[in-house]
C-alpha positions in Angstrom: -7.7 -13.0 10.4 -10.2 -13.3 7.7 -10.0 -11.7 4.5 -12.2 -9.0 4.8 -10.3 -8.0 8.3 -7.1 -8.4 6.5 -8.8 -5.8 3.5 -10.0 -3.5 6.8 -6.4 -3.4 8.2 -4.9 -2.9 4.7 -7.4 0.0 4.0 -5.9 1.4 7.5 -2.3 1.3 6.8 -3.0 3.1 3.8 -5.2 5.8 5.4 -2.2 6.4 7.6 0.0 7.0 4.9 -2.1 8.7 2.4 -1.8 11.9 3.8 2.1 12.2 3.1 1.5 11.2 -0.3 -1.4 13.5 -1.0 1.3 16.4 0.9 3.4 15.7 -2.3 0.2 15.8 -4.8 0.4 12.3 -5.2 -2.4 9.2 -3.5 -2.5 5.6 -3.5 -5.1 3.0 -3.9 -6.0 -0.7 -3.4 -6.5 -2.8 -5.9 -6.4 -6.3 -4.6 -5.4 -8.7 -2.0 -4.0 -11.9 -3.8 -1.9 -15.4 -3.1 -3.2 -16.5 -0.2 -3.8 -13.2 1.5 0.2 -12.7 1.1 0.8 -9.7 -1.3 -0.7 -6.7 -2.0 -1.5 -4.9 -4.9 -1.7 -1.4 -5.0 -1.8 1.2 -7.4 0.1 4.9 -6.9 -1.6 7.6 -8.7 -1.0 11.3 -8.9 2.3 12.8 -8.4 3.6 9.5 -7.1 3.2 7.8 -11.1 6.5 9.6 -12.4 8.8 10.0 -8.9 11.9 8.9 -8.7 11.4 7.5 -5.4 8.5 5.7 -5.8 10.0 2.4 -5.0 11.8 3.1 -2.2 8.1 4.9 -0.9 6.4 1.8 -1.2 9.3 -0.5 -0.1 9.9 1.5 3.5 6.4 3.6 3.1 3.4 1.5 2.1 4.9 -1.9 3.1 6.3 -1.6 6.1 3.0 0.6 7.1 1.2 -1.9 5.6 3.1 -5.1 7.4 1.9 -3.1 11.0 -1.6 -4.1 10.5 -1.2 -7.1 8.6 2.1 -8.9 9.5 1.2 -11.9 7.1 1.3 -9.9 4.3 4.9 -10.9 2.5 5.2 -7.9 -0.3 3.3 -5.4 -2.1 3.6 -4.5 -5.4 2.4 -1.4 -7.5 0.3 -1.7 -11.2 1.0 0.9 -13.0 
Protein backbone atom coordinates (compact mmCIF):
# COMPACT_ATOMS: atom_id res chain seq x y z
CA UNK A 1 0.00 0.00 0.00
CA UNK A 2 1.46 3.37 -0.74
CA UNK A 3 1.43 6.14 1.51
CA UNK A 4 -1.24 8.20 0.42
CA UNK A 5 -3.58 4.83 0.56
CA UNK A 6 -2.17 4.10 3.82
CA UNK A 7 -3.23 8.21 4.83
CA UNK A 8 -6.87 7.30 2.94
CA UNK A 9 -7.36 4.12 5.11
CA UNK A 10 -6.11 6.05 8.26
CA UNK A 11 -8.55 8.98 7.48
CA UNK A 12 -11.26 6.01 7.38
CA UNK A 13 -10.65 4.40 10.68
CA UNK A 14 -10.92 7.63 12.16
CA UNK A 15 -14.24 8.63 10.40
CA UNK A 16 -15.55 5.46 11.90
CA UNK A 17 -14.65 6.38 15.24
CA UNK A 18 -15.15 10.00 15.35
CA UNK A 19 -18.70 9.86 15.87
CA UNK A 20 -18.33 8.27 19.45
CA UNK A 21 -15.90 10.79 20.32
CA UNK A 22 -17.83 13.70 19.11
CA UNK A 23 -21.11 11.72 21.19
CA UNK A 24 -18.92 12.64 24.28
CA UNK A 25 -18.07 16.40 23.05
CA UNK A 26 -14.72 15.37 22.25
CA UNK A 27 -12.92 14.65 18.18
CA UNK A 28 -9.78 13.51 16.99
CA UNK A 29 -7.41 14.49 14.26
CA UNK A 30 -4.47 13.40 12.13
CA UNK A 31 -1.42 14.75 12.31
CA UNK A 32 1.00 12.59 10.59
CA UNK A 33 2.08 9.22 9.42
CA UNK A 34 5.74 8.65 10.45
CA UNK A 35 8.67 5.76 10.67
CA UNK A 36 8.30 3.92 7.84
CA UNK A 37 4.57 4.21 7.49
CA UNK A 38 4.52 2.36 11.13
CA UNK A 39 3.00 4.81 13.75
CA UNK A 40 0.56 7.24 13.80
CA UNK A 41 0.24 10.44 15.24
CA UNK A 42 -2.86 11.78 16.20
CA UNK A 43 -3.98 14.51 18.08
CA UNK A 44 -7.42 14.23 20.55
CA UNK A 45 -9.10 17.54 20.88
CA UNK A 46 -12.26 18.58 22.73
CA UNK A 47 -13.63 16.77 25.56
CA UNK A 48 -11.21 13.97 24.93
CA UNK A 49 -7.92 16.49 26.09
CA UNK A 50 -8.68 16.12 29.93
CA UNK A 51 -10.48 12.40 30.15
CA UNK A 52 -9.43 10.05 32.20
CA UNK A 53 -9.74 7.45 29.73
CA UNK A 54 -8.17 8.81 27.07
CA UNK A 55 -5.45 6.21 26.80
CA UNK A 56 -7.26 3.36 27.13
CA UNK A 57 -9.72 5.17 24.04
CA UNK A 58 -6.87 5.31 21.86
CA UNK A 59 -5.23 2.01 22.91
CA UNK A 60 -8.56 -0.25 22.20
CA UNK A 61 -10.47 2.80 20.20
CA UNK A 62 -8.35 4.57 17.67
CA UNK A 63 -5.69 1.79 17.33
CA UNK A 64 -7.25 -1.13 17.03
CA UNK A 65 -9.84 0.80 14.51
CA UNK A 66 -7.10 2.14 13.05
CA UNK A 67 -4.94 -1.38 12.75
CA UNK A 68 -8.46 -2.67 10.56
CA UNK A 69 -7.50 -0.59 7.71
CA UNK A 70 -3.92 -0.43 8.00
CA UNK A 71 -2.55 -3.61 9.62
CA UNK A 72 1.12 -2.36 9.16
CA UNK A 73 0.69 0.28 11.30
CA UNK A 74 2.58 -0.85 14.80
CA UNK A 75 1.21 2.10 17.33
CA UNK A 76 -0.29 5.32 17.49
CA UNK A 77 0.41 7.95 19.65
CA UNK A 78 -1.41 11.25 20.75
CA UNK A 79 0.36 15.10 20.76
CA UNK A 80 -0.98 16.90 23.04
Amino acid sequence: MTSEELKVNVEKALEEIRPFLQSDGGDISLLSIEENDTLVKVQLMGACVGCSVNQMTLKSGVEMTIKKYAPQIEQVINIE
